[in-house]
C-alpha positions as CSV (number, residue, x, y, z in Angstrom):
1,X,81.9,44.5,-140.8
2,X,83.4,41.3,-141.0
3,X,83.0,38.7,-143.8
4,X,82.3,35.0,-143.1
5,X,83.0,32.5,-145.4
6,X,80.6,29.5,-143.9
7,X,79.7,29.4,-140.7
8,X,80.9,32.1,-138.0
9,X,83.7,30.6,-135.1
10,X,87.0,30.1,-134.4
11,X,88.2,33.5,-133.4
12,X,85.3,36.0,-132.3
13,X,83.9,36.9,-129.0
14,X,85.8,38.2,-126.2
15,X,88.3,35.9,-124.3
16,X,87.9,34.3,-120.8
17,X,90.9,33.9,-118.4
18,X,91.3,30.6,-117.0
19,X,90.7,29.7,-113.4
20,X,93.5,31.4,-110.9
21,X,95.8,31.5,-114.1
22,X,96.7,27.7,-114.4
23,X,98.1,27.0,-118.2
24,X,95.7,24.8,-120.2
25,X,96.9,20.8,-120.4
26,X,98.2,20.2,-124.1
27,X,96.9,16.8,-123.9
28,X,93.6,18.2,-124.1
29,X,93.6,19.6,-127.3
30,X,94.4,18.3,-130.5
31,X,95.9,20.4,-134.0
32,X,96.2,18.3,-137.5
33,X,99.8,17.5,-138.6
34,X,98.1,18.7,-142.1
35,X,95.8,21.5,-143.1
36,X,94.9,22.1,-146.7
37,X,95.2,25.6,-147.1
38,X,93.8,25.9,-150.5
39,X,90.3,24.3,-149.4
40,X,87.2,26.6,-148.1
41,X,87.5,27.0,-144.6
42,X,84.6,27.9,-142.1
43,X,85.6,31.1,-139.9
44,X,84.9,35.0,-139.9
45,X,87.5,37.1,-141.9
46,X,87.8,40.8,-141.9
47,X,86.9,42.8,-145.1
48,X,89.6,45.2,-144.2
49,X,92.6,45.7,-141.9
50,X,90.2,48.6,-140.0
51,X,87.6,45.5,-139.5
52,X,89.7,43.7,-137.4
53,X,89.0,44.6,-134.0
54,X,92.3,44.6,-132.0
55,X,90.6,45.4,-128.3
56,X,89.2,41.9,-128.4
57,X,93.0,40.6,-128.6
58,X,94.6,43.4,-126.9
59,X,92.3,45.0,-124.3
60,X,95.2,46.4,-122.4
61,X,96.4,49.1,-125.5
62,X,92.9,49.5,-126.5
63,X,90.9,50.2,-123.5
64,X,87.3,50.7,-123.7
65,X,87.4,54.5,-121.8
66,X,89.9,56.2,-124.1
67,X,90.5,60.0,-123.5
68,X,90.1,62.8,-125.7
69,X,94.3,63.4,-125.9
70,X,95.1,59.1,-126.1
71,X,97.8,58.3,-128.4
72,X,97.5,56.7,-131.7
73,X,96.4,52.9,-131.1
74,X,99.7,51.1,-131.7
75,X,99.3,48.5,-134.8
76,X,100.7,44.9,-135.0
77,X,104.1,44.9,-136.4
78,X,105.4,40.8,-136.1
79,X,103.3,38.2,-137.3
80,X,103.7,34.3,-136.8
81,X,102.5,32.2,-139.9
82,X,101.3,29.1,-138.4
83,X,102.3,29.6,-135.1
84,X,101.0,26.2,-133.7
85,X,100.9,26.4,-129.4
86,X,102.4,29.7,-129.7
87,X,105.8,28.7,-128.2
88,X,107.5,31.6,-130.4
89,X,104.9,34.3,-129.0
90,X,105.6,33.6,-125.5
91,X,109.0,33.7,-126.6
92,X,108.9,36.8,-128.4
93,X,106.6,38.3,-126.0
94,X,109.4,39.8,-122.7
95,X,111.9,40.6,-125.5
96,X,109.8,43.1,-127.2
97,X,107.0,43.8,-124.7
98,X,106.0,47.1,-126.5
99,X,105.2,45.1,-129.7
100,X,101.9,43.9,-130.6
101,X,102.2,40.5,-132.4
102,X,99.6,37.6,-133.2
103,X,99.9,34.3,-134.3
104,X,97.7,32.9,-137.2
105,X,96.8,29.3,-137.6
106,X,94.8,27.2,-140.0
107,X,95.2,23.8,-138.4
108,X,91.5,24.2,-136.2
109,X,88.9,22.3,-137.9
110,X,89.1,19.0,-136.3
111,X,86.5,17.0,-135.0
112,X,86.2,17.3,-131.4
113,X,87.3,13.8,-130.1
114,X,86.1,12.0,-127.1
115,X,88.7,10.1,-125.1
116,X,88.8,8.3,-121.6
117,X,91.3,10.0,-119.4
118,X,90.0,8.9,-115.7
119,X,88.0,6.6,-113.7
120,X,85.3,8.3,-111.6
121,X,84.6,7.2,-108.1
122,X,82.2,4.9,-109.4
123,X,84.9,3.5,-111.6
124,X,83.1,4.6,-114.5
125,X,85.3,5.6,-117.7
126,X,85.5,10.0,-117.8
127,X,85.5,11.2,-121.0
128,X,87.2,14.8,-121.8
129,X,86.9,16.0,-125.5
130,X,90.3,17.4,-127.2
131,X,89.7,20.8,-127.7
132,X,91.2,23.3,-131.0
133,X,94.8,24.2,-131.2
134,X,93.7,28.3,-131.2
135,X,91.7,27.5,-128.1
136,X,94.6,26.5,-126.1
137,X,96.8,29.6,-127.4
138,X,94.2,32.1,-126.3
139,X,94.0,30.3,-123.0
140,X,97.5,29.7,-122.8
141,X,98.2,33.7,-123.2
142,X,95.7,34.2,-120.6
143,X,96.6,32.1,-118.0
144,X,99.9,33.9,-118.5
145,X,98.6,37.5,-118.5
146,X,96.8,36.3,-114.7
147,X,99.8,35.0,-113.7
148,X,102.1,37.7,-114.6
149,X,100.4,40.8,-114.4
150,X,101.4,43.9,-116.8
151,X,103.6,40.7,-119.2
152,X,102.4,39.1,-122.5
153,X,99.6,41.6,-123.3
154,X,101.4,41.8,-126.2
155,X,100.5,38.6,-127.9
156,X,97.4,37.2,-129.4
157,X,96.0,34.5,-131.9
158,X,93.6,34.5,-134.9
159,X,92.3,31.2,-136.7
160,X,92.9,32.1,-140.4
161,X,94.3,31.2,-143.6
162,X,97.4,33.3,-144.2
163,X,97.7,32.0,-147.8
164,X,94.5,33.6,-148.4
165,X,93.9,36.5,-146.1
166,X,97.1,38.2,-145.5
167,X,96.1,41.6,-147.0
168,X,92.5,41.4,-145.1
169,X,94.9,41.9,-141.3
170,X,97.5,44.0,-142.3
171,X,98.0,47.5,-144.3
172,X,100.8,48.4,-146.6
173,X,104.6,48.3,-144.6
174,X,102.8,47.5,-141.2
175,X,104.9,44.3,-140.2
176,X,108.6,44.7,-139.2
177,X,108.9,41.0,-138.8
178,X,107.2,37.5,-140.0
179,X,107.8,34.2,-139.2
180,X,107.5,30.9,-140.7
181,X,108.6,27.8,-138.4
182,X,108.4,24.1,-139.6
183,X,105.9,24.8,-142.0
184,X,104.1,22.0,-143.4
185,X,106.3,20.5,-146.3
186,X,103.5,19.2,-148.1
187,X,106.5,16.4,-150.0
188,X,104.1,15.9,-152.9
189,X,105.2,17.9,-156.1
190,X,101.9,18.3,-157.0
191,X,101.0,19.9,-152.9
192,X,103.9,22.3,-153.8
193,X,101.4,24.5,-154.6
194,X,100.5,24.7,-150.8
195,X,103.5,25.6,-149.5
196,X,103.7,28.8,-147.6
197,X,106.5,30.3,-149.0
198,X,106.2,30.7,-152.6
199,X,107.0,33.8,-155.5
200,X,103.4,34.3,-155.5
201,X,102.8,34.6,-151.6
202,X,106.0,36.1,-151.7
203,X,104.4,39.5,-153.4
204,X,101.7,39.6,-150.5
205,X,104.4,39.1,-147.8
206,X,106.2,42.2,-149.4
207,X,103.0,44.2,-149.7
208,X,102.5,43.8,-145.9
209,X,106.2,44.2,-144.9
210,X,107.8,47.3,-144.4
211,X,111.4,48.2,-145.7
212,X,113.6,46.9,-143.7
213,X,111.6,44.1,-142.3
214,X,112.8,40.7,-142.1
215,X,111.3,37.1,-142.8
216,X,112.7,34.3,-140.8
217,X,112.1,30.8,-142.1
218,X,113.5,27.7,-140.3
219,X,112.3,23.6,-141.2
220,X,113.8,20.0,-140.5
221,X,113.5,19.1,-144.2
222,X,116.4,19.9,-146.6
223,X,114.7,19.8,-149.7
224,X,112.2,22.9,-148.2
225,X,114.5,24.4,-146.7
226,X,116.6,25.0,-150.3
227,X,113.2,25.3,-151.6
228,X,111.8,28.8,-149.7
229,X,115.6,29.6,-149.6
230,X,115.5,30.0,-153.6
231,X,112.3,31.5,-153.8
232,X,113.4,34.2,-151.0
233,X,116.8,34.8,-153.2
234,X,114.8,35.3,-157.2
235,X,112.3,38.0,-155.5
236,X,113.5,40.9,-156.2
237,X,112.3,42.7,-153.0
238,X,113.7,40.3,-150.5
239,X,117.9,40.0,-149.7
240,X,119.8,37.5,-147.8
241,X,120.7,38.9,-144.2
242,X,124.4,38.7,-144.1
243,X,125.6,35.9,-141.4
244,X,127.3,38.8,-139.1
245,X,123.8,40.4,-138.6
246,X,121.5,37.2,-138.0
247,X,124.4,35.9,-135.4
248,X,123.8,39.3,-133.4
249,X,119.8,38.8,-134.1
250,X,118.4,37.7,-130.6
251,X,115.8,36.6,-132.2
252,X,117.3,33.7,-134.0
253,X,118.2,31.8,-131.0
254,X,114.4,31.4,-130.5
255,X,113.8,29.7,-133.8
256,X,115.6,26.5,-132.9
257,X,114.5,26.7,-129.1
258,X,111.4,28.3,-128.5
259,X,108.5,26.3,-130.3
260,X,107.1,22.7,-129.4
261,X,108.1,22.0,-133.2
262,X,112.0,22.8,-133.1
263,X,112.4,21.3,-129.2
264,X,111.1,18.1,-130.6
265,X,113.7,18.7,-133.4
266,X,116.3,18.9,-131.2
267,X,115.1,16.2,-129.1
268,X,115.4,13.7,-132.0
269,X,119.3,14.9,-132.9
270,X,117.8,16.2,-136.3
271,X,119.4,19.0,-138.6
272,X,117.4,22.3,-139.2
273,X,117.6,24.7,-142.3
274,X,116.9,28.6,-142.2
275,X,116.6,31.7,-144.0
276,X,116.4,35.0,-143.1
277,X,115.5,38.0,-145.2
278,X,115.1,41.9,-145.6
279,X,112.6,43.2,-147.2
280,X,114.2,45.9,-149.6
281,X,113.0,48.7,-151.8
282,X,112.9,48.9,-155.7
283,X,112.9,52.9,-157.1
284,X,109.7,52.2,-158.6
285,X,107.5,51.4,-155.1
C-alpha cells in the first residue's frame, strides 16, 4: 500500500533503459537551486518501510523468480539526502558494490520548460522540454547498468522529502551511512527551520542509523557548516569521528570530488566545511 499525498508521480512504475546505454544530456533537464521542504508536495510515499518496493529499483537482488532456499533480500544500508545528479552514487557505487544505496531528492516539481536548442532542416526553431532532476538520475544509472553490465546495480533514486519521510523508507539501525552534500543553506534566520540538519531531524537520522554508522556533512558556506557541526556535537547520540579515522575513510575523498556540487566548488577556488559523525549508543536504547 502506498500513500499519496496529491497526485501520484515522480517515482513509480518500472524504469526504462536508454537507447544502447548513452548517458542522458544534463542540459536537458532542469533541478531548482531551492525546494521548500516544509510545503506539501505531490508524489507517492510509502506507509511503511515493507511498502516500498525495492525490485522496482533493484531488479537485479530482487528477481521476480525467487527460489524456495534464496537468501534474505539484502536492505539498503547508505542513503544520499539530496543527492542532486547522483555524482556521489556513481561514486559510491564500484567501492561498495554489494551495498544497496539510493539517493533521495525533493528538488522535482518544476515546470517543464520549452526551449529552442536546434534548427530543423526547414530552419524552423526545435523545441526540447527540460526534463526533472530524478528523471535524469534513473536514466543516468541505467545507461550505466547497459553499459557496464553486472556494475551500479547497486544504486537507485526516490523523489521524496527526507525531512518528512525518513522513517516511512527505513527501519530501526538499517543505514550504516548517510550523506548530506551542499545542502541548501536556506541564509534566512527565519528558513533555518528548513535546514536539513537540525536537533529535531537529528532524532530521526538516529532512529534510522545503526550504531556505529556515520553521517558525513560537507557545504561551501561557513556559517552552515559551524551550524550542522554544533547541532551534530549537543546530540547526544552522535560523536565526532576522530581526524585519524576520516583521513583513512575512502569515502571522504569523494565528498569534495565526486558531486556536480563540490567540482563546481573546486572549480571556483572556494573553501568547503565538513563533519563527520558516529552514531553512538546511550544504556537506555
Amino acid at each position: 500500500m502506498t500513500r499519496t499525498n496529491g497526485v501520484s508521480g515522480g517515482g513509480g512504475g518500472q524504469q526504462q533503459a536508454p537507447a544502447a546505454g548513452k548517458l542522458p544530456r544534463k542540459r536537458f533537464y532542469r533541478a531548482r537551486a531551492h525546494s521548500n521542504p516544509l510545503s506539501d508536495s505531490h508524489f507517492p510515499v510509502p506507509v511503511s518501510p515493507d511498502e516500498v518496493d525495492l525490485s522496482q529499483h533493484y531488479p537485479r537482488y530482487f528477481p521476480a523468480d525467487k527460489g524456495e532456499e534464496a537468501p534474505p533480500p539484502p536492505r539498503i544500508r547508505f542513503a544520499d539526502v539530496g543527492c542532486g545528479f547522483g555524482g556521489l552514487l556513481v561514486g559510491l557505487s564500484p567501492l561498495f558494490p554489494d551495498t544497496l544505496m539510493i539517493g533521495m531528492e525533493l528538488r522535482d516539481k518544476v515546470v517543464t520548460t520549452l526551449f529552442c536548442c536546434a534548427l530543423d532542416f526547414c530552419g524552423c526553431p526545435v523545441y526540447y522540454s527540460k526534463l526533472k532532476v530524478t528523471e535524469y538520475v534513473k536514466e543516468r544509472i541505467l545507461a550505466l547498468r547497459a553499459s557496464n553490465p553486472g556494475q551500479y546495480d547497486n544504486i537507485s533514486v526516490v523523489r521524496t522529502n527526507s525531512m518528512k519521510y525518513i522513517p516511512n523508507y527505513f527501519r530501526k539501525a538499517q543505514l550504516t551511512k548517510m550523506f548530506f552534500l551542499f545542502p541548501d543553506p536556506h541564509f534566512k534566520e527565519k528558513n533555518h527551520r528548513r535546514r536539513v540538519i537540525s536537533m529535531q531531524l537529528l532524532d530521526e537520522y538516529a532512529y534510522v542509523m545503526e550504531v556505529g554508522g556515520i553521517i558525513y556533512t560537507i557545504t561551501d558556506v561557513e556559517e552552515l557548516g559551524e551550524w550542522m557541526r554544533s547541532c551534530l556535537e549537543k546530540h547526544p547520540l552522535f560523536e565526532a569521528v576522530p581526524e585519524e579515522e576520516i583521513k583513512a575513510d575512502p569515502v571522504v575523498k569523494l565528498l569534495s570530488t565526486a558531486t556536480e556540487e563540490s567540482q563546481k566548488v573546486a572549480r571556483n577556488g572556494g573553501q568547503t566545511f565538513h563533519a563527520i559523525f558516529r552514531r553512538i549508543s546511550l544504556q537506555e536504547e
